[in-house]
Structure formats: C-alpha cells, structure tokens
N, C-alpha and C positions, 0 to 999 in steps of 0.2 A: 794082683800077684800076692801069693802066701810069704807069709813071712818062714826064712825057713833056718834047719839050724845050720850053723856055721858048719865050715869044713875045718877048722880052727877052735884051739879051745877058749883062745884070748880074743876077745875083740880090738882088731888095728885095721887101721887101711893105711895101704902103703902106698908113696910120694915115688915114684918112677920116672918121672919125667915132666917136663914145661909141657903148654900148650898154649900156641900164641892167637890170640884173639881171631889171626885166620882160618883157624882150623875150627872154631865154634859152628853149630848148624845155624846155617838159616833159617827164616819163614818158609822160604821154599820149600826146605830137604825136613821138615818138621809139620809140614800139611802134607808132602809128598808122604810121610812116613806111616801119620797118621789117618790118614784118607781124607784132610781136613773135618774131622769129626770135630764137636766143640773143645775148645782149649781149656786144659786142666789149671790149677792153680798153679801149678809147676810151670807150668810153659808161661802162663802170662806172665807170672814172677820172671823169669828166665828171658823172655821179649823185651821185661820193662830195666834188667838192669844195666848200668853201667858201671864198669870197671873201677874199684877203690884203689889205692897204690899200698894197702897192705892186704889186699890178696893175690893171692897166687892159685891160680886156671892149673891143676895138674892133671896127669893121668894115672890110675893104677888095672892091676887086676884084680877085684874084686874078694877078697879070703873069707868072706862074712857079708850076710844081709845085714845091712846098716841102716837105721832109718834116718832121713833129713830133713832137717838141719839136727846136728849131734856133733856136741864139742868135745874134750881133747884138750889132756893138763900136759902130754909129755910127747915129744918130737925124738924119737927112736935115729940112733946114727951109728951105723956099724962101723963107723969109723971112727969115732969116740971111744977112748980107753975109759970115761962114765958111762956110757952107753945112750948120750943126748943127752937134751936140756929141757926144763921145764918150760911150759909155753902154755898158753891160754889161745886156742884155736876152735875156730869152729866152721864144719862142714857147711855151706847154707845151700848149696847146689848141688846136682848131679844129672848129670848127661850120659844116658843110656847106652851104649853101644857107639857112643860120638852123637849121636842122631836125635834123639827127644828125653828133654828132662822129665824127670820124675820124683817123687819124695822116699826113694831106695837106693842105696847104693847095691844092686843085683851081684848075689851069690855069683861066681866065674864069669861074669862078665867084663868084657874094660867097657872103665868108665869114665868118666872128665868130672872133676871135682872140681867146685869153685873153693877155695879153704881163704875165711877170713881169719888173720894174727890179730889179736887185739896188742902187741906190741911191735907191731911192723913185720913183714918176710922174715926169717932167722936169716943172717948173713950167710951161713953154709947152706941153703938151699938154692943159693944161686950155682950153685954147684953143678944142677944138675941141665941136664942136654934135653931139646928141644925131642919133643915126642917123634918125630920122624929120624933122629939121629939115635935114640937109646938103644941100649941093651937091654932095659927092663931087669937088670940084675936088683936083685932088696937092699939099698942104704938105707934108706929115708921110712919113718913108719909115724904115723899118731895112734896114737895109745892111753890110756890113763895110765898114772904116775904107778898105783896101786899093781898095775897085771904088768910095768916095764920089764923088770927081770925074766917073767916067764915066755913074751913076746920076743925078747932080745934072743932067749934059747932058741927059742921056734924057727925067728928069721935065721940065727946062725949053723942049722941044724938043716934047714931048706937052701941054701947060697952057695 
C-alpha cells in the first residue's frame, strides 16, 4: 500500500469505541483473509501478543494514513472545556478492516487500534461504549499537543 495524503490537514486518530478481546480476528479469519500466504511482521507480532492492563483495543474511522507504531502527547475530549489532557500514548497495532493487521492505520477505512498509555487508560475513556453499541459520533482523538487546537476545530466543525 502507498502511503497516501490525508483527507485531514492535522494528523489524529480518533478513539470511537471499546473492542473487547472477542471481536479480535483469529488465525482462522486472518489465513482465510490472506489466502494463508506467509505471515507478515504485523500478524506474527499480533498472534504473539497479550493484552497489557494499560491498553486499550479501540476502534476508529480512519482520517489519515498513519504509520505503526506512532505515538501521541495529547488525548482530544470534546467534552473538555480544555479540550483534553496531555498523555504519552502509543499506537503499536492496527487491525485492518477488523480482519488482518498491518503497519498502517488505512486512509477511510475502520480499524481496531491496540493504543498502549504509558500512564494507564485515562479515566474518561472508559467512557465510551462497546463497538457494537456506538454511535461513532468524535469525543475522543490522539493528537500531538502542537496541532490540538487545530484538530479540536476540525473534529468540532465535522460533529
């Protein structure tokens, strides 16, 4: 895949929704996907890991190719009269379409992001509802601290 430009002038990916370790692919549904061709770095990474207690499995829609693992000083809350809190986060996964990871977070597509906090979940992200329950409406974003303001416009401008 090309890397390609955003649809977006700021680079964020936005936090929409839980996804609970049920809803991850299998080996199955990721040989079925792939035609079992050999296993990328992504997928065997993605086979071998197990779940830390300060990440958090999300889903978003895609606004920007993103490369992975890519960290993330500031946690966007449209519910915030600051507009979120600073956080040290980092991308280390992404799940294609639900179906096979890859080292992109893919332009318009949804995707399942593993996002490790290096100082635990933020308390208001438990906030949000289980990927089969959402709305997909934009609270939640990572961001760098430097592009917050103009991402805060963007998402409040798009919602």
């Amino acid at each position: 895949m090309q890397f390609r430009k955003s649809i977006v002038k700021n680079e964020y990916v936005p936090i929409s929704a839980v996804v609970g370790l049920d809803k991850l692919p299998t080996i199955e549904l990721i040989n079925k996907y792939t035609k079992k061709k050999e296993k990328t770095e992504e997928i065997i990474r993605y086979l071998n890991w197990k779940k830390k207690r300060n990440e958090l499995i999300s889903f978003c829609r895609a606004v920007c190719e993103t490369k992975v693992p890519t960290s993330f000083d500031f946690l966007i809350d449209l519910e915030d009269t600051s507009g979120g809190i600073e956080i040290n986060a980092k991308i280390n996964q992404a799940i294609w379409n639900g179906m096979v990871p890859l080292n992109i977070i893919d332009l318009g597509y949804k995707t399942i992001t593993i996002i490790e906090f290096e100082n635990g979940i933020p308390e208001r992200l438990y906030s949000l509802k289980q990927m089969d329950e959402a709305d997909f409406k934009p609270r939640f974003a990572l961001c760098s601290k430097s592009s917050k303001e103009n991402v805060l416009a963007e998402l409040k401008n798009c919602g």
